[in-house]
C-alpha positions in Angstrom: 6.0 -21.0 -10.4 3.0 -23.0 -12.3 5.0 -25.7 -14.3 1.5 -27.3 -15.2 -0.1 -25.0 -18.1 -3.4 -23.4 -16.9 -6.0 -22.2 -19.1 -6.1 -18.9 -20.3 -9.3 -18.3 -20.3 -9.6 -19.6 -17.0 -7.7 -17.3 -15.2 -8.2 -14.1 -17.4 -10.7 -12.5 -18.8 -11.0 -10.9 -22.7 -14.0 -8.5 -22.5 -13.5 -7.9 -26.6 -12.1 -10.4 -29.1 -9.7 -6.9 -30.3 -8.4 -5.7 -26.9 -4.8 -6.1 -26.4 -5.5 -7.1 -22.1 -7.5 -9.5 -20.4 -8.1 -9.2 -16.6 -7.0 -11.5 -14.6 -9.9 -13.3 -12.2 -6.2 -15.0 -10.3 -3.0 -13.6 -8.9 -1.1 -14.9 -11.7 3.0 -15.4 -10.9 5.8 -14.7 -12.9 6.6 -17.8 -14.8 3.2 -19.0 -15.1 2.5 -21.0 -18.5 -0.9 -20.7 -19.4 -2.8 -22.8 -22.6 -3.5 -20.1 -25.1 -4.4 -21.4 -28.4 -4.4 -17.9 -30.4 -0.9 -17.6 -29.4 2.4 -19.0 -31.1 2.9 -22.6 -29.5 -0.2 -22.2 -28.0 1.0 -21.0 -25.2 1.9 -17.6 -23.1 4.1 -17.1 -20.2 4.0 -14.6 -17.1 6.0 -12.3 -18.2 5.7 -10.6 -14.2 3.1 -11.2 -11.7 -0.2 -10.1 -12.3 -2.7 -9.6 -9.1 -6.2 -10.4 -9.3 -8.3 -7.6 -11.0 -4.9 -6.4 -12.6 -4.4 -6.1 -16.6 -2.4 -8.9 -18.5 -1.2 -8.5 -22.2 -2.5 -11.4 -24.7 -1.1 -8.8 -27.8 2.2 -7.0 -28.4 1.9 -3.1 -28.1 4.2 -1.1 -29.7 5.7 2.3 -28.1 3.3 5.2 -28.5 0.2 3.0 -29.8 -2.9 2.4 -27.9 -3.9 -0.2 -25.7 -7.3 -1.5 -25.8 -9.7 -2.8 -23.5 -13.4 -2.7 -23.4 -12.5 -2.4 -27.6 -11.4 1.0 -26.7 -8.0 3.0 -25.9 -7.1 3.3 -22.4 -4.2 4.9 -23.1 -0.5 4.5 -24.8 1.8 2.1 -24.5 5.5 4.5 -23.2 7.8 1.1 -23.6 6.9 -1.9 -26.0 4.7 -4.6 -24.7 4.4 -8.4 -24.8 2.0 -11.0 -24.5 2.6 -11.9 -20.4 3.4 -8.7 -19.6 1.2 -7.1 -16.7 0.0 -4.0 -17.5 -0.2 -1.2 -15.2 1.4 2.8 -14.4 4.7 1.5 -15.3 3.8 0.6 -19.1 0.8 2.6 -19.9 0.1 5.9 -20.0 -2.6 8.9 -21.2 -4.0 8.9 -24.6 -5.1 11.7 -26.3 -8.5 11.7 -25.7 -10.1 14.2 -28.7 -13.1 12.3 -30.4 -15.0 12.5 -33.3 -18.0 13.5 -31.7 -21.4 11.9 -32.6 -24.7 12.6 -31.6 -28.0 10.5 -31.5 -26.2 7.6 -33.8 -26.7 4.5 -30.7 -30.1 5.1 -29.7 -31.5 2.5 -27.2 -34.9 2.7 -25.8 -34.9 -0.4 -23.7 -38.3 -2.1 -24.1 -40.0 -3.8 -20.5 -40.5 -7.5 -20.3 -43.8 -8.8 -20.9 -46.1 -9.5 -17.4 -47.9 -7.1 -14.7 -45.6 -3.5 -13.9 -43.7 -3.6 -11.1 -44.8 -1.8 -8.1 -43.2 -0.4 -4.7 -44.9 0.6 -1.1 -43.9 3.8 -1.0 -45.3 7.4 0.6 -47.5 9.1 -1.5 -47.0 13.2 -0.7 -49.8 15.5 -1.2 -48.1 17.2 -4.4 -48.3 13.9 -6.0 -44.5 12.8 -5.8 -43.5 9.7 -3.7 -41.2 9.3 -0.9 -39.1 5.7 0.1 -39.0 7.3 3.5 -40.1 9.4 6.5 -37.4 11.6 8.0 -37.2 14.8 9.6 -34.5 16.9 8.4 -32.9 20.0 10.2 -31.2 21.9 7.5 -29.2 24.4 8.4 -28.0 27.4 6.2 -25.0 28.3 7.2 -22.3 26.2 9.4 -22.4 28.6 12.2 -25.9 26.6 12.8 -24.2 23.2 12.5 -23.8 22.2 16.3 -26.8 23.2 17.0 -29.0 21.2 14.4 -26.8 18.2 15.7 -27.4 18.7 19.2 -31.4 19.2 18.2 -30.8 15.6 16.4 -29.7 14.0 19.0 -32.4 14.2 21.5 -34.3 12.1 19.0 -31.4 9.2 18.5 -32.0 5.6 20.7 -35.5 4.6 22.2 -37.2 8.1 21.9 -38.5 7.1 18.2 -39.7 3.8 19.4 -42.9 5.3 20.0 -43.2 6.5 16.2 -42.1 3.4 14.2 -43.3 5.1 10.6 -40.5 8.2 11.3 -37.5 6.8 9.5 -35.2 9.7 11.9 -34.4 13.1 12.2 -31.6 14.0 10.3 -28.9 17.1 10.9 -27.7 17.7 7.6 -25.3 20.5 8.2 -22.1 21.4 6.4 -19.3 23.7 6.2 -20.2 27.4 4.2 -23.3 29.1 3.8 -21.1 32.7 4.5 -18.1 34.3 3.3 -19.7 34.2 0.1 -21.4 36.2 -2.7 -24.7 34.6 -2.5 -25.4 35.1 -6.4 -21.9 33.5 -7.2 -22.2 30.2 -9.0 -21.0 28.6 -5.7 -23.5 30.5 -3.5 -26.1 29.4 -5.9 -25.1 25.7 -6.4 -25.3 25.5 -2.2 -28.8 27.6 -2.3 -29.6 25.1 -5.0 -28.8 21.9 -2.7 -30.3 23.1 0.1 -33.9 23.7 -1.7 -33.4 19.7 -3.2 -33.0 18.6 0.3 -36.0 20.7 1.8 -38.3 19.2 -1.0 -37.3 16.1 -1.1 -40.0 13.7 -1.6 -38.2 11.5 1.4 -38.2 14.6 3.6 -41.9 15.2 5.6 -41.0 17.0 7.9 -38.5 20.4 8.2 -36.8 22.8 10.5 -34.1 25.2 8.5 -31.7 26.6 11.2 -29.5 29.7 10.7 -27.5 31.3 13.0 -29.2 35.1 11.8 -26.5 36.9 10.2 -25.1 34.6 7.5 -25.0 35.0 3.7 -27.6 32.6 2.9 -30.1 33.3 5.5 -33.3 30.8 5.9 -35.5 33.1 4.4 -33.9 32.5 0.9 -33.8 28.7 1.7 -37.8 28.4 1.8 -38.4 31.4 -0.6 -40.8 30.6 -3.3 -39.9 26.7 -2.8 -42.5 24.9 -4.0 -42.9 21.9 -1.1 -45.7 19.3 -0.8 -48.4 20.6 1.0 -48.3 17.8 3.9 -44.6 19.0 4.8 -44.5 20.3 7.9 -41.9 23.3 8.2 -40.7 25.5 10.6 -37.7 27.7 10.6 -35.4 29.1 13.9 -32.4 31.4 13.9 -30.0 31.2 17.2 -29.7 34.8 17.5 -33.4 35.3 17.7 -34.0 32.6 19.4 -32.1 33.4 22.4 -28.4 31.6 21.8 -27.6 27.9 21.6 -29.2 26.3 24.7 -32.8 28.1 23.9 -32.7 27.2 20.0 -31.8 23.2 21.2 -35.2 23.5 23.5 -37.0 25.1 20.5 -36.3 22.9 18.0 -36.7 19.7 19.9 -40.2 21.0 21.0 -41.1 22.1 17.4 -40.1 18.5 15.6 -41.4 16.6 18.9 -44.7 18.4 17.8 -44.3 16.8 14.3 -43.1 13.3 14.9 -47.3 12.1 15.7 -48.8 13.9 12.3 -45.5 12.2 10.7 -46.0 8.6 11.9 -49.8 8.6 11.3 -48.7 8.0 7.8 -48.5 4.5 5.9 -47.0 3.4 2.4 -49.1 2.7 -0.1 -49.0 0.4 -3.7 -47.0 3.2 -5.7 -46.0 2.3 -9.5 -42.4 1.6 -10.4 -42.3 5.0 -12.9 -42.0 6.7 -9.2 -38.7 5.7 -8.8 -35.7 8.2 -8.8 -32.3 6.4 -8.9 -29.1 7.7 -8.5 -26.0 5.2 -10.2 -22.6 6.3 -8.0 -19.1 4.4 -7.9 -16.2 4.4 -5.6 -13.3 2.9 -4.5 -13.5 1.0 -8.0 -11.2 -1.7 -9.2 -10.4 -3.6 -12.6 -13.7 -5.8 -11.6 -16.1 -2.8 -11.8 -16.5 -2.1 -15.0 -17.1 -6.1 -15.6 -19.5 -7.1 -12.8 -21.2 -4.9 -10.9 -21.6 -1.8 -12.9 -23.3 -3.0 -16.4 -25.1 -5.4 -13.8 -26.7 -2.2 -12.1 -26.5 -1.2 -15.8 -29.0 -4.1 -16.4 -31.0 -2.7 -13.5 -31.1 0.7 -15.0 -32.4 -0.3 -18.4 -35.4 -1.9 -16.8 -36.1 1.3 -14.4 -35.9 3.3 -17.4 -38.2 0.9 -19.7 -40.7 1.5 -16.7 -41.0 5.0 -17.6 -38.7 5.9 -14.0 -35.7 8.3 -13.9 -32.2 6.7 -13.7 -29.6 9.6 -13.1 -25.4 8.7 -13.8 -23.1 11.1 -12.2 -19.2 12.3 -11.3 -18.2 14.2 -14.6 -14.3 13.7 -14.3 -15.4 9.8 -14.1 -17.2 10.0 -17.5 -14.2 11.8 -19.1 -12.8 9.2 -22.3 -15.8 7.7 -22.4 -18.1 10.9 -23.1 -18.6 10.0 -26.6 -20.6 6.8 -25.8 -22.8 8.5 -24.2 -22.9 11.5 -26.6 -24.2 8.9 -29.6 -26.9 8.0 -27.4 -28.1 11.9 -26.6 -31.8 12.5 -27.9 -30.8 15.3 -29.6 -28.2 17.0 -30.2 -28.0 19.6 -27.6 -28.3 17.1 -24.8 -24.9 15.5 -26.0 -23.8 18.7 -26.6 -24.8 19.7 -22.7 -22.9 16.8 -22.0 -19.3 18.2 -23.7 -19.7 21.5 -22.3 -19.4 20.3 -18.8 -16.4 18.0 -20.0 -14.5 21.3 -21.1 -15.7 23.0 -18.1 -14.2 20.0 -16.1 -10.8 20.4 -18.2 -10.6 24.2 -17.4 -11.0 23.7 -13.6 -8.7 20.9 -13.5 -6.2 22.7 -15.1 -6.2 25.8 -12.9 -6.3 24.0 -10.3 -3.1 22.8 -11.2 -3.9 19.2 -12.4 -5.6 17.0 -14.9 -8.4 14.7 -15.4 -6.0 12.0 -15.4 -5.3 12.9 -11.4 -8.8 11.1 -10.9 -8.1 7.7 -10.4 -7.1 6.6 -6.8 -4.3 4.8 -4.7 -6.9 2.7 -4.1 -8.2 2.7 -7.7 -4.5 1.7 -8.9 -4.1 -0.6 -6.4 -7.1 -2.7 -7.7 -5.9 -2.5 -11.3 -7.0 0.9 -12.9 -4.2 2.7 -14.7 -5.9 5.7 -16.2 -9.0 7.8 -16.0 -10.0 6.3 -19.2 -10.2 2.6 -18.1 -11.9 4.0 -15.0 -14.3 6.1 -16.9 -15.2 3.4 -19.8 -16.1 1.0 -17.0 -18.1 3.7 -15.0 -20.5 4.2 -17.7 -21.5 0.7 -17.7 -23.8 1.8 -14.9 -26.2 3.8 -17.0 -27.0 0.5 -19.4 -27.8 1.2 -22.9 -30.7 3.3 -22.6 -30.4 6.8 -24.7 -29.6 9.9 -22.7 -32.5 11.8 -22.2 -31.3 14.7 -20.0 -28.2 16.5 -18.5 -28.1 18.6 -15.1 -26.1 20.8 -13.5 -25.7 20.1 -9.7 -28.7 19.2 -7.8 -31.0 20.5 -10.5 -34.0 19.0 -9.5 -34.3 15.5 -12.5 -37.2 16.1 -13.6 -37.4 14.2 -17.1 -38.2 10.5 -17.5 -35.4 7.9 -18.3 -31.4 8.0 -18.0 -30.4 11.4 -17.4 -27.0 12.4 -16.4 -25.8 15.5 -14.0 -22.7 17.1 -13.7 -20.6 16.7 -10.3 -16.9 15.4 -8.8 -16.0 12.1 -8.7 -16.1 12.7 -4.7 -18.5 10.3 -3.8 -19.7 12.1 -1.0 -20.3 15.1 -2.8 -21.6 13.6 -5.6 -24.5 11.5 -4.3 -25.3 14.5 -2.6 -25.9 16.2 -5.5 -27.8 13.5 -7.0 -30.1 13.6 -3.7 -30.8 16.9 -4.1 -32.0 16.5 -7.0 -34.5 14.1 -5.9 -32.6 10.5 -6.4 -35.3 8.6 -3.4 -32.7 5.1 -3.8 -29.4 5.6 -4.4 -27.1 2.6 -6.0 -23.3 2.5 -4.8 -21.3 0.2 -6.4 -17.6 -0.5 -5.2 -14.3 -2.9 -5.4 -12.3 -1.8 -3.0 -14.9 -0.9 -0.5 -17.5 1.7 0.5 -19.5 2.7 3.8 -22.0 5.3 2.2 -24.7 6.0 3.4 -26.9 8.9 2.2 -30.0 9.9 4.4 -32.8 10.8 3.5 -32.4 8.2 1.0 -31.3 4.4 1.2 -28.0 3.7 -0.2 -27.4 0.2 -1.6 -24.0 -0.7 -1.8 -22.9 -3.9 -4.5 -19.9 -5.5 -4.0 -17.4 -6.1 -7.5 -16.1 -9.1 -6.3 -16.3 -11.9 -3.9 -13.3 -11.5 -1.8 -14.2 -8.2 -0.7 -18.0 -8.9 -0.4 -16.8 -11.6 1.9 -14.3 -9.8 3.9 -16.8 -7.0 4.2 -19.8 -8.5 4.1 -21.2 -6.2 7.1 -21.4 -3.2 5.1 -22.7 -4.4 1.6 -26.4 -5.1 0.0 -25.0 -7.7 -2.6 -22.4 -9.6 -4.6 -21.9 -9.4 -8.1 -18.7 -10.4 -8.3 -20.8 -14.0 -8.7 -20.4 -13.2 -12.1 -17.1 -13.6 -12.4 -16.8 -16.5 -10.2 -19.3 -18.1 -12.8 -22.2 -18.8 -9.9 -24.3 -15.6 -11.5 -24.6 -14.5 -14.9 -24.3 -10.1 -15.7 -28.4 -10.6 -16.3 -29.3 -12.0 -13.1 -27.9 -9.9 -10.9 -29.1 -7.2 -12.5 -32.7 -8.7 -12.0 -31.4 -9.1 -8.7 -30.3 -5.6 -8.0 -33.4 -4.6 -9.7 -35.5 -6.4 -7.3 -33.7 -5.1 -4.4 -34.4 -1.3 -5.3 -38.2 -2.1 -5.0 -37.5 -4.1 -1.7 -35.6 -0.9 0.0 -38.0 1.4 -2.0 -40.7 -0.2 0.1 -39.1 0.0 3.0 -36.3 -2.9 4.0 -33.3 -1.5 5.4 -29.9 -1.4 3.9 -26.9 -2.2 5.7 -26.0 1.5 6.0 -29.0 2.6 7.7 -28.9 -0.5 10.0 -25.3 1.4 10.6 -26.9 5.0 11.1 -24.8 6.0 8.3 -26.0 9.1 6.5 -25.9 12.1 8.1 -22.2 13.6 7.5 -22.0 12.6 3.8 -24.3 15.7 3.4 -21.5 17.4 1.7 -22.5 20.1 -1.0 -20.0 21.0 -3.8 -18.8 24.1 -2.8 -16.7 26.3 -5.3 -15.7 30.0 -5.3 -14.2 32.5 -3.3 -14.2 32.7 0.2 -13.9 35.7 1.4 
């Protein structure tokens, strides 16, 4: 116990002079005193411990009435609350979240700072659109083809691309359906869909689409009417033509093997920062996201989008209670509108699927301080800034319009930067608390830390730090200049602590849905 009064505002944070929580930057024990001159006596006491990241009440909260944070509801009070109380599951519950839906009323078109435009080394592709890599990518249709695309990619792992330091790797993105399916289902398409976004893909130069022959989405529809770069180099095997396994290993490695000197004879070049296609994605998130590192890549996103580039938010069930910021800053109003239709979509399936939205947040999620989807979600959506909401995709729809955009996918991270890949994301942005190992070939995944203790313990597997900001070393701005500058540095080539890993290659995971037959 802490018989010396601490500060308040030392060890906690307020984010809005209304909400009834701060978050505490300490494990704070029971019986702690802390200085609080907006309290009778100027003082509050620890009511029960509260770990670092954790929610502590600075307000009584009656039963049944919200609790704020962010100066929003993050759900209901079920038993009455006082000032030292920690907040948590066994105090807080859902709140209703019906809004008064606005649309277009928080416009922000973020303005860039005065000086030159940024620009990136990048690949310029034939069809005009720029890659932040060279890889080789064996897509396969159908899983049937999935051993074999990895055995193909692994004649080509160690020394044997020393010889061709411009090819960034060869790639097996493989996956789990591709049959027992009606191709012209809303799953068959959504897969079809992802597969074409991966064979496009500005990062992607060079392509062999393996099938086994008899699947439900055979190659031909993969390469069908795609529209790929002219410079791509393409070619397509099946096992049972082919001649079984061991003969469709041979084939392939002789047909990339064939690409890999055309592929390395080509260099980056000065490419303007309006080329850039980022995808925002969150994951094992604590009660430090939503303060550190996601407005900071929120920071970062308002200046990509100021640029003229594409900035894309994602995971629909992680927006969900905080839809309605986003809807007042829709263009018009059938781009909100887009928006809320994949929210009741998202309440439909949950629901027959026996569950809720609420069901979203973690163990992990908890266990770093986040009670309810809607705390989770009204931190999330720091990562998309202020700027207005320009577009809304389905999954993997290829983003095509300039500034923030948002598409529709799970909160499964794996699953949902694949989506965002596919849909042409060349950087990706993955900001954690907990901890994340991501990686997302064919496009560089950087991963920022929330806070310090975990950066530190896990300093191996992540890009930066923001939980400086916190500590009081950084301010929100700076390391979202910082983060900024890093997408241009891994755009133009500097590796990211996942690729120095390998990571990459099975988090291709398409959303599948449907009936498998």
């Amino acid at each position: 116990m802490t018989t010396v009064p601490l500060d308040l505002a030392e060890c906690t944070l307020l984010l809005r002079p209304e909400d009834h929580v701060a978050v505490a930057t300490r494990d704070l024990q029971s019986g702690t005193v802390l200085r609080a001159p907006d309290h009778a006596g100027g003082e509050l006491t620890v009511t029960q411990s509260v770990p670092r990241g954790h929610k502590l009440a600075v307000r009584e909260v009656a039963v049944g009435q919200p609790v704020r944070k962010y100066g929003q509801s993050i759900g209901r009070a079920t038993v009455a609350i006082s000032p030292g109380d920690h907040v948590h599951t066994h105090n807080l519950g859902m709140d209703d979240v019906d809004q008064d839906y606005e649309f277009g009323t928080a416009r922000v078109t973020p303005t860039a700072p005065a000086g030159p435009r940024p620009t990136f080394q990048g690949y310029r592709r034939a069809d005009g659109r720029v890659g932040t890599r060279n890889y080789v990518a064996i897509l396969t249709s159908v899983n049937c083809s999935a051993s074999s695309a990895k055995l193909i990619a692994d004649q080509f792992r160690g020394p044997v691309l020393e010889a061709f330091p411009h090819v960034d790797g060869v790639v097996a993105l493989t996956h789990t359906s591709g049959c027992g399916m009606v191709p012209t289902s809303e799953g068959g398409q959504m897969l079809l869909r992802t597969l074409r976004g991966y064979a496009s893909h500005p990062n992607v130069v060079g392509l062999l689409v393996l099938g086994l022959g008899c699947e439900m989405i055979q190659v031909d529809q993969v390469l069908d009417g795609l529209e790929l770069s002219p410079d791509t180099l393409v070619e397509q095997l099946t096992i049972q033509e082919t001649g079984g396994i061991r003969r469709t290993v041979r084939a392939g490695v002789e047909a990339i093997g064939k690409m890999l000197p055309e592929i390395d004879g080509l260099r980056r070049e000065e490419c303007d920062v309006s080329e850039l296609v980022l995808g925002l994605n969150c994951g094992g998130s604590d009660g430090y996201s939503g303060i550190t590192a996601n407005p900071a890549l929120g920071h970062a996103s308002d200046l990509l989008v100021a640029y003229g580039a594409r900035s894309v938010l994602a995971e629909t069930p992680e927006v969900y209670g905080a839809e309605h910021l986003l809807t007042r800053r829709a263009v018009a109003p059938e781009v909100g509108q887009r928006l809320l239709d994949r929210i009741a979509w998202w309440r439909d399936y949950a629901e027959a699927g026996g569950g809720t939205l609420d069901n979203n947040p973690s163990p992990g999620n908890k266990a770093g301080g986040l009670t309810t989807i809607l705390e989770k979600s009204l931190g999330a959506v720091a990562k998309a800034g202020s700027a207005e909401l320009s577009a809304v995709y389905h999954y993997a729809e290829p983003i095509d319009e300039p500034g923030l955009g948002f598409m529709d996918t799970p909160g499964y991270d794996p699953v949902s930067v694949t989506g965002l890949v596919a849909g042409g994301a060349n950087v990706v942005v993955f900001t954690t608390g907990r901890g994340s190992v991501l990686g997302c070939k064919p496009s560089p995944s950087i991963k920022v830390a929330t806070n310090t203790e975990m950066y530190l313990r896990m300093a191996e597997d992540m890009d930066l730090n923001a939980g400086r900001i916190v500590d009081g070393t950084a301010t929100l701005q700076e390391v979202g200049e910082e983060i900024f500058a890093k997408i241009l540095a891994v755009a133009s080539g500097e590796t990211t602590v996942s690729e120095d890993l390998d990571l990459g290659q099975d988090e291709f995971i398409p959303w599948q849905l449907g009936t498998v037959t």
